[in-house]
C-alpha positions in Angstrom: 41.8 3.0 10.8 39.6 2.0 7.6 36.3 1.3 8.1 35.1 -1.7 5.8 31.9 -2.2 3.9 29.9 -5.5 2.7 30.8 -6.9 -0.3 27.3 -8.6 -0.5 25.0 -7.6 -3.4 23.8 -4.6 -1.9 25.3 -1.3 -3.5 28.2 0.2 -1.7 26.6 3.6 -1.6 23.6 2.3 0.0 25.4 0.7 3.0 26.8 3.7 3.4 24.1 5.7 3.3 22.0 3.6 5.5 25.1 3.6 8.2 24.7 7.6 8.1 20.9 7.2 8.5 21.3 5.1 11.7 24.2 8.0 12.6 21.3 10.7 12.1 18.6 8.6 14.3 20.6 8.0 16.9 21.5 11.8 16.9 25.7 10.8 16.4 25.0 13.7 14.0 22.0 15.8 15.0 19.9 18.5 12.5 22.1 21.2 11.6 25.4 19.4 12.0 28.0 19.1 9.3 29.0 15.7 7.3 32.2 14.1 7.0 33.7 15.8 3.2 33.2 13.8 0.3 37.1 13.4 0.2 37.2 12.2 4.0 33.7 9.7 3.5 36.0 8.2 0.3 38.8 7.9 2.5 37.4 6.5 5.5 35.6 3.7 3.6 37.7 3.5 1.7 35.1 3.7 -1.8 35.6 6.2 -4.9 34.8 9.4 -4.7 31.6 8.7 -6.8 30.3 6.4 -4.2 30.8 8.6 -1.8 28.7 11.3 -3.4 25.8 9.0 -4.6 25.7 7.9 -0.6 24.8 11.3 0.2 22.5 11.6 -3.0 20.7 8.8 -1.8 20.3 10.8 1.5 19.2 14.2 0.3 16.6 12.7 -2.0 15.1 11.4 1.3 15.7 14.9 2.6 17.7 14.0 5.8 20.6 16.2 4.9 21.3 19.1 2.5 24.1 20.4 0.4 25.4 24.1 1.1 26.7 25.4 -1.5 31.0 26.0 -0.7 30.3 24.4 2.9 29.8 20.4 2.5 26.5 18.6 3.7 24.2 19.3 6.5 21.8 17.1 8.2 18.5 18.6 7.9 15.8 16.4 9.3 16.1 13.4 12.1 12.9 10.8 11.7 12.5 11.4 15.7 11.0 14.5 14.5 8.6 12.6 13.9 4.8 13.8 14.9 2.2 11.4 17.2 0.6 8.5 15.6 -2.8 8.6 15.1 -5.4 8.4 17.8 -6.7 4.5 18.1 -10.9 4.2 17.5 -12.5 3.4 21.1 -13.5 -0.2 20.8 -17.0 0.0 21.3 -19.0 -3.3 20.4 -21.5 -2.1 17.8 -24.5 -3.7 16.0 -23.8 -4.9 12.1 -24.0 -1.5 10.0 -25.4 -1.3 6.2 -22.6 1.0 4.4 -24.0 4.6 4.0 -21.3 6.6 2.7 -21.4 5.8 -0.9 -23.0 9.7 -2.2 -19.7 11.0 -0.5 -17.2 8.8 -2.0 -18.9 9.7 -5.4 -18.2 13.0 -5.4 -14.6 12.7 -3.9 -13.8 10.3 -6.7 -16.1 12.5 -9.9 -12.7 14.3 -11.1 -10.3 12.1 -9.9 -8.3 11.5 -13.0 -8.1 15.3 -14.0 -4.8 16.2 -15.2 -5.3 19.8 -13.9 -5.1 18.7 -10.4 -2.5 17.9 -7.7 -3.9 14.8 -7.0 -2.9 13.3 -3.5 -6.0 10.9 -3.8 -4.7 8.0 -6.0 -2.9 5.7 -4.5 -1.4 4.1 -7.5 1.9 4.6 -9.2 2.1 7.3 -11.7 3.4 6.6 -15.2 7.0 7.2 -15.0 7.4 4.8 -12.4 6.2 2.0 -14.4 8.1 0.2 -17.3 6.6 1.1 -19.4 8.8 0.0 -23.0 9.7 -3.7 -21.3 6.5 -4.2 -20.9 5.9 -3.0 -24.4 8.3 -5.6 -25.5 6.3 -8.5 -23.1 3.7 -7.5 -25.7 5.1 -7.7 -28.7 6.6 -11.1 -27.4 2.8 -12.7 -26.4 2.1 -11.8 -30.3 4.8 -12.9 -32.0 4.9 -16.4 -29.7 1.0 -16.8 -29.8 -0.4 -19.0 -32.6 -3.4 -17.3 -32.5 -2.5 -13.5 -32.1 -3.9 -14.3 -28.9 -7.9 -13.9 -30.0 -9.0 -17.0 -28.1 -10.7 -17.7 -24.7 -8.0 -18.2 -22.2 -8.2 -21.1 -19.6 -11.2 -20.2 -17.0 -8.8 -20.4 -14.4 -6.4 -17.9 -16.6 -3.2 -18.5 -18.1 -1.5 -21.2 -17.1 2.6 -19.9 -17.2 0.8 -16.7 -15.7 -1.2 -19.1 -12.6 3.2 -20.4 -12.5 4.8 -17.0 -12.0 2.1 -16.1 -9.3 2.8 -19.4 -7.2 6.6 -18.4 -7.3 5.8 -15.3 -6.2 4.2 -16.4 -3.1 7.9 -18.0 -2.4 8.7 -14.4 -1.4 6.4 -15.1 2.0 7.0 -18.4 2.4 3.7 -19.2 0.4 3.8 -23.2 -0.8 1.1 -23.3 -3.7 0.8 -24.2 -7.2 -0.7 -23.4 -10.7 -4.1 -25.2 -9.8 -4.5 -23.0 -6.8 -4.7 -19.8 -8.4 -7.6 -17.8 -10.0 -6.6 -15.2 -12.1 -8.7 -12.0 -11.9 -9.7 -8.6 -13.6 -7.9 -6.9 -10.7 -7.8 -7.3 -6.8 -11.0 -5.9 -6.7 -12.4 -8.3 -9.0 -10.6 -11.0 -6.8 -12.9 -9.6 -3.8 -15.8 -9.7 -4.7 -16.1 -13.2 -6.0 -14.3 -14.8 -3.4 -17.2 -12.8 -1.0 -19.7 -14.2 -3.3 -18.2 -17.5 -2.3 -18.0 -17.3 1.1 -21.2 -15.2 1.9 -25.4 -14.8 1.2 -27.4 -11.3 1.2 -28.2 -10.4 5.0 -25.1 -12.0 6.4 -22.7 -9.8 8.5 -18.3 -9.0 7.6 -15.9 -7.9 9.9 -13.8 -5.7 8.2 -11.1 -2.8 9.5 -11.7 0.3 10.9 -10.8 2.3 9.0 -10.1 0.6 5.5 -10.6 1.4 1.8 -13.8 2.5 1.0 -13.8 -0.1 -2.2 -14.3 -2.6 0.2 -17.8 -0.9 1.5 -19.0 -0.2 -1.9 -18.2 -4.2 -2.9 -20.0 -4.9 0.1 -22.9 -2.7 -0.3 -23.4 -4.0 -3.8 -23.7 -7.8 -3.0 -26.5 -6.9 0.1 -23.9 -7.4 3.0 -23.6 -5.5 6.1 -20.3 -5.1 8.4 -18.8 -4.6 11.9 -15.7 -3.0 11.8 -13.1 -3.7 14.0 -10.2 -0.8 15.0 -7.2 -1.4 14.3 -4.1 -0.1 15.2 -1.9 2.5 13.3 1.0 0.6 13.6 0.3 -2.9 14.6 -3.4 -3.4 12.7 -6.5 -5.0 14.0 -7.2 -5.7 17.8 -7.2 -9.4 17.8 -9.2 -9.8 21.3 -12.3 -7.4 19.9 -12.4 -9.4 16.9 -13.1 -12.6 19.1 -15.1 -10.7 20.7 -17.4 -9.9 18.2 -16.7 -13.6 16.7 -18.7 -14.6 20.3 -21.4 -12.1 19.8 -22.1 -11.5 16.2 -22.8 -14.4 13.4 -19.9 -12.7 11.3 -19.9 -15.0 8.0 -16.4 -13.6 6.9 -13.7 -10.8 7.9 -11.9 -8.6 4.5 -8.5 -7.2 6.0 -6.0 -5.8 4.5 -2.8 -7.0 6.9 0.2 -5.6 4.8 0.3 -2.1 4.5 -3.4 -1.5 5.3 -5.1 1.7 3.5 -5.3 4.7 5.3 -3.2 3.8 8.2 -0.2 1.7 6.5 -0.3 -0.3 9.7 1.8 -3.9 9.1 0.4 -6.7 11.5 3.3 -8.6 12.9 3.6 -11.8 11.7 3.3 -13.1 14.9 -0.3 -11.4 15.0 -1.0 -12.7 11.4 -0.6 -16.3 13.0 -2.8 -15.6 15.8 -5.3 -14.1 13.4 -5.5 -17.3 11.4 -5.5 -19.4 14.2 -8.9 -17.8 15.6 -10.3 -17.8 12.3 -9.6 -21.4 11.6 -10.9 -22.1 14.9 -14.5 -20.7 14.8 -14.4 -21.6 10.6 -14.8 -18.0 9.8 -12.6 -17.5 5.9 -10.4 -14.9 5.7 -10.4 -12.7 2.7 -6.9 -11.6 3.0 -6.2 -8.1 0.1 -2.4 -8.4 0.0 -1.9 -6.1 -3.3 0.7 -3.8 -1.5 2.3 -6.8 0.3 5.2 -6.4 -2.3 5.8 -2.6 -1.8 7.7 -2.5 1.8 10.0 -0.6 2.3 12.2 -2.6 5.0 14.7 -5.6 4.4 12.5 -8.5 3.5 9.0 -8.7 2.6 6.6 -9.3 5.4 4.3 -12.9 5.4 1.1 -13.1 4.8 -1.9 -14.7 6.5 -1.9 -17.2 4.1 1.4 -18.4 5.2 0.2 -19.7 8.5 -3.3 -21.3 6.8 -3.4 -25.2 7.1 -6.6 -25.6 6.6 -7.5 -23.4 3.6 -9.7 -20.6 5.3 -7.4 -18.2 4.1 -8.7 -16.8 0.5 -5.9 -14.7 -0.6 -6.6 -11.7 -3.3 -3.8 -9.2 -5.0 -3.0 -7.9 -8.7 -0.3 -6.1 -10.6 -2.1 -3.1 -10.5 -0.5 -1.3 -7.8 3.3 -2.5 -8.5 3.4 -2.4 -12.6 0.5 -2.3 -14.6 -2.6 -0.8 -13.4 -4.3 -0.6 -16.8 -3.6 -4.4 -17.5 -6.0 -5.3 -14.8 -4.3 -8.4 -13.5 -5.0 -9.8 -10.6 -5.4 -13.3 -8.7 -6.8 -15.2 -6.1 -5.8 -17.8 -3.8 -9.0 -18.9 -2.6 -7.8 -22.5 -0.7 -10.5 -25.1 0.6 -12.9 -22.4 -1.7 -10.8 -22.6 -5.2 -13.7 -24.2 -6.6 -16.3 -22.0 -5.3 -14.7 -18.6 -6.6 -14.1 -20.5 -10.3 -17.8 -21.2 -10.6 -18.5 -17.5 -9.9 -16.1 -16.6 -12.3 -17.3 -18.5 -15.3 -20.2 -16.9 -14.4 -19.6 -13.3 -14.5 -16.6 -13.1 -17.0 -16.1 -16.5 -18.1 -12.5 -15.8 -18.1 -9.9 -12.8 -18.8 -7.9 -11.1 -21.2 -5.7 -12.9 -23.2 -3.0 -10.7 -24.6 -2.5 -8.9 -21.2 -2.0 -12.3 -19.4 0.2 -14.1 -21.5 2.4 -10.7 -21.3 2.6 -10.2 -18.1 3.1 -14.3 -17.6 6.6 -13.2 -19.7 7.4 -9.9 -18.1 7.4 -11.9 -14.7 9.5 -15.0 -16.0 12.3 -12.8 -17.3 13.1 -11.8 -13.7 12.4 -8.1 -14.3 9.5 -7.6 -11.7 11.8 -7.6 -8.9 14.2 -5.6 -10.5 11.4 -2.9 -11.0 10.4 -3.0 -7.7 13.5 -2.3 -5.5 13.6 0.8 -7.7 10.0 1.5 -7.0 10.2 0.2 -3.2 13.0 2.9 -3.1 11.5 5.8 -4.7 8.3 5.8 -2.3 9.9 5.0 0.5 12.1 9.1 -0.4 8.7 10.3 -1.1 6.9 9.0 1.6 9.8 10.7 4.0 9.7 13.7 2.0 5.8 13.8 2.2 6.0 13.7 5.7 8.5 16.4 5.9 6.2 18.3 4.3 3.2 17.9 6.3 5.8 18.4 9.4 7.0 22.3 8.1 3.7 23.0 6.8 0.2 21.8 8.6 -0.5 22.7 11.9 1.8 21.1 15.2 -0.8 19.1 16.5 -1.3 17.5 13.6 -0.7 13.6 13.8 0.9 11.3 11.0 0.9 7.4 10.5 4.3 6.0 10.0 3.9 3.5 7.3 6.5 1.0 6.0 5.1 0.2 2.6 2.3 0.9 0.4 1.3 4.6 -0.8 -0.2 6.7 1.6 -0.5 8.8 5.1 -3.5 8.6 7.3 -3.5 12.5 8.8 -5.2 13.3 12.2 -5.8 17.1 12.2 -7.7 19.1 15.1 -11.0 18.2 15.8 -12.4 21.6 14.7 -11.2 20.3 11.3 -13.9 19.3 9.0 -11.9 16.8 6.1 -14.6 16.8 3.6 -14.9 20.6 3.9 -11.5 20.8 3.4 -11.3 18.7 0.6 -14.0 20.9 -0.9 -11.6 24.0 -0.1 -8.3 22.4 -2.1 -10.6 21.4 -4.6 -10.6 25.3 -5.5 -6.9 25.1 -5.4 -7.0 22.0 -8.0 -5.8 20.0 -5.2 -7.8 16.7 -4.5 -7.4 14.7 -1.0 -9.4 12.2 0.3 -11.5 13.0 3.5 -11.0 10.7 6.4 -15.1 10.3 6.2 -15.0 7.9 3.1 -13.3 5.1 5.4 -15.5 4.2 7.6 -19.1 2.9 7.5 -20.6 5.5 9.7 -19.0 8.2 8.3 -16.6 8.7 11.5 -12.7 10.2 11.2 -14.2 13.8 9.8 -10.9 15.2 11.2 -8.3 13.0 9.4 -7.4 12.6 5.7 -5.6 10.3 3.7 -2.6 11.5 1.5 -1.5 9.6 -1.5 2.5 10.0 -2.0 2.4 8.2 -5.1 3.8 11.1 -6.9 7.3 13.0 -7.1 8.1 15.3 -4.3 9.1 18.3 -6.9 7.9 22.0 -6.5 4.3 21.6 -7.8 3.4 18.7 -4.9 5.2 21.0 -2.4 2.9 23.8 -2.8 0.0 21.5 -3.2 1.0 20.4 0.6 2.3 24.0 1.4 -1.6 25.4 0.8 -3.2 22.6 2.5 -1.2 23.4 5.5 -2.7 27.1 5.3 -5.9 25.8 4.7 -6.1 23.9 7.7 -4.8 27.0 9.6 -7.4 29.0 8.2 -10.3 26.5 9.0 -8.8 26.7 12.4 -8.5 30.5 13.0 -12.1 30.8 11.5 
């Protein structure tokens, strides 16, 4: 009998592909077995030929199967192959800590943008990911449309159609906010650090993740603040009872998590556990600084809510930028600061009075012409293949202990090697090999996780990133046999 596929919007090769996918999880076809033929897939569908072969396309750029050349398609790699997760930080209850790793992080980051290097350190989408020529034209278009070639001071809020497109975007989690409540930025990072300058004094104590992007520590550091991190989980994020915890014992003055897609781990909270979160925040009146700029790169059905969905109350102050889905260079970014929207506009007229211009009212147009989303299912799509095929690689080629995070969305693997493992003298071993990593020391305060790394897998999996994760593998083995 016929099978039959959706007719919904979804591509026909893609519900095919993703039928095989659950096929190859649930071991109906386990690693080495042959594929229906091309002719019999068409046939039992009942799609083209073409469709057939762009379904198993689809799965070999993933690398779940293979092609054999005069034999048909193989399944090569099931995702229960999967190594361990992460170890979990012991929660021990620890006294506010000034940041201390900031010499370290400088000299990870010195050559960072060398073109000589496999770089598995930036977690950022490389150039031909990005569109690059409609953006162009979103250019030409805030020129030609501008009365001004767009040479004047932009509202101190920031562009006004731009502040529009941002509150529609927050319809994709269930976000209900307008122009008026957004503050556009110079980046996420901008977006940080004045809504901490709203929220917080010199001296007073944040609760931040453990671990979490070492940005976050050196914004922190700057402005005279010191932290208690909390652990969070690889998978489902911060422990919600040691953060009340610490809420009991320690005057914390405001927490900077990262819920979607955290970096290093990936880790998602539930929405369930973003409600709860905002729930004990709004109860002991503690803001949230929510970073949600890979909230738009997941890689599952829908894209997950935010903590600022469940805030009544406005002690959510939201933060996230382009910069990670289409534009990094534009430096774009907003916040969403709630009962504290006045607050963080002060501070901005203060430190930039307002942003650019040409690169607002551009992007404002590239995100009313409906292409953003278009761009990112293709991107969503692209890392979620290279994050599989990244993983494959550290699977055939690092030691078998070695532990992987699982993440579904964002850029990057948090890797848990053996504890003979030193990361940051690793990283100084691939720096040899032109290879730059980032050592599992720079994200955390005290300096802790010197046997994990973080792998960026931001770029193509081609022959030059294989090798880059081939002779890390043997690196590691050598460290250990030494």
């Amino acid at each position: 009998m016929q099978k039959t596929v959706n007719t919904g919007t979804e591509h026909l090769y893609l519900q095919i592909a993703d039928r095989l996918e659950k096929m190859i999880h649930d071991e109906t076809f386990r690693i080495g077995d042959k594929l229906p033929s091309v002719r019999l897939l068409s046939t039992e569908y009942g799609i083209s030929m073409g469709t057939a072969f762009q379904s198993y396309y689809h799965l070999e750029a993933k690398g779940l199967i293979e092609a054999r050349p005069k034999s048909g398609y193989y399944v090569r790699f099931n995702q229960k192959r999967f190594p361990q997760l992460p170890a979990v930080k012991t929660a021990v209850m620890e006294e506010p800590q000034h940041v201390s790793v900031a010499d370290m992080i400088s000299a990870v980051f010195k050559n960072i943008t060398s073109t000589d290097l496999v770089n598995f350190s930036i977690a950022a989408p490389p150039v031909e990911l990005l569109p690059v020529a409609r953006l162009s034209k979103s250019v030409m278009h805030a020129l030609r449309s501008s009365g001004n070639g767009c040479i004047v001071y932009e509202h101190i809020q920031g562009n006004r159609e731009l502040r529009t497109q941002v509150a529609r975007l927050a319809f994709n989690w269930a976000g209900k906010i307008s122009a008026d409540d957004v503050v556009i930025t110079a980046g996420c990072m901008e977006a940080l650090v004045m809504c901490l300058k709203a929220v917080t004094q010199p001296g007073d104590t944040v609760a931040i993740e453990n671990p979490t992007y070492f940005g976050i520590f050196q914004a922190i550091e700057s402005l005279g603040l010191k932290v208690v991190e909390i652990p969070a989980d690889p998978v489902s994020g911060i422990d919600l009872v040691y953060l009340e915890q610490v809420f009991k014992k320690i005057p914390v003055k405001a927490c900077v998590f990262v819920p979607n897609f955290n970096n290093p781990l990936g880790c998602c909270m539930p929405d369930s556990n973003k409600k709860a979160l905002v729930q004990l925040i709004t109860a002991y009146r503690i803001p949230l600084i929510e970073d949600d700029i890979y909230g738009e790169l997941y890689f599952g059905k829908q894209r997950p809510k935010t903590c600022k969905t469940f805030d009544k109350e406005g002690w959510v102050l939201q933060c996230a930028s382009v910069s990670k889905s289409v534009a990094p260079g534009y430096r774009i970014g907003w916040a969403i600061p709630g009962r504290f929207t006045a607050q963080v506009t002060r501070i901005k007229l203060m430190h930039t009075v307002t942003g650019n211009t040409l690169t607002q009212a551009a992007m404002a147009h590239f995100l009313s012409i409906g292409r953003y989303e278009y761009h990112l299912k293709n991107l969503r799509k692209v890392l979620h293949t290279q994050c599989l095929r990244y993983m494959q690689g550290i699977i055939d080629h690092f030691p078998v202990n070695t532990r992987v995070s699982r993440p579904q969305g964002g850029f990057v693997l948090w890797v848990q090697l053996d504890k003979k493992v030193n990361s940051y003298l690793l990283y100084q071993q691939a720096m040899k090999h032109n290879i730059a990593i980032s050592p599992g020391q720079i994200f955390s305060v005290q300096g802790t996780y010197s046997n994990c790394l973080r792998i960026s897998y931001s770029n193509p999996w081609n022959e030059k990133t294989e090798e880059g994760v081939r002779t890390l593998g043997n690196l590691v083995k050598k460290m250990l046999s030494s």
